[in-house]
N, C-alpha and C positions, 0 to 999 in steps of 0.2 A: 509463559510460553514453554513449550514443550523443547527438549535438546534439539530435535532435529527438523524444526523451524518453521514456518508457514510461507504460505504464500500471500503473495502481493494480495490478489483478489479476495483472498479471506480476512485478511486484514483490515481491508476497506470497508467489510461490511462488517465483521463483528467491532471496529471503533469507529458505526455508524454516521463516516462517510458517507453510504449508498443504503438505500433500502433493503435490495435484493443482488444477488452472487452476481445478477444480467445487467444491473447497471454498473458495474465497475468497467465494462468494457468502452463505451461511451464518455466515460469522466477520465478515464488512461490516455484514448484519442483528443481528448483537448490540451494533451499539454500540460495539465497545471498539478501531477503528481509528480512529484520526485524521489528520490532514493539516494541517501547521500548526496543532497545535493545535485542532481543531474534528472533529467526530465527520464520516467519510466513510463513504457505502452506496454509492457509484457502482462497481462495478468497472472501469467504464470511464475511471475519473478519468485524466486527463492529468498527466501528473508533471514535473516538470523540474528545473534543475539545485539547489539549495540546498531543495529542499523538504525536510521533516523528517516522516517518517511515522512514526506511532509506533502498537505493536500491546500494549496495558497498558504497561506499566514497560519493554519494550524500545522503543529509536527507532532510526529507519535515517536518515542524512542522506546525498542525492545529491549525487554529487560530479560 
């Protein structure tokens, strides 16, 4: 990851989540991503280094 950090919706797709950039908007509105723990809808969420996203029972920690 780069220092100054990505977003929520790029994330989901490049650790193939979603197929495409347009389906993260639709899997954000069901509720089942989180961000630290707590339910996220923004696809524009700002992510950074130790953050822990998790998509159900899978979680991604940036390193």
């Amino acid at each position: 990851m780069r220092d100054d950090g990505i977003r929520l919706g790029q994330l989901l797709k490049l650790a193939d989540f979603v197929d495409a950039g347009s389906d993260a908007r639709p899997l954000l509105a069901s509720g089942v991503v989180t961000v630290g723990g707590r339910v996220e809808t923004r696809r524009g969420r700002q992510l950074k280094r130790g953050d822990v996203v998790a998509v159900g029972d899978v979680k991604v920690r940036l390193v």
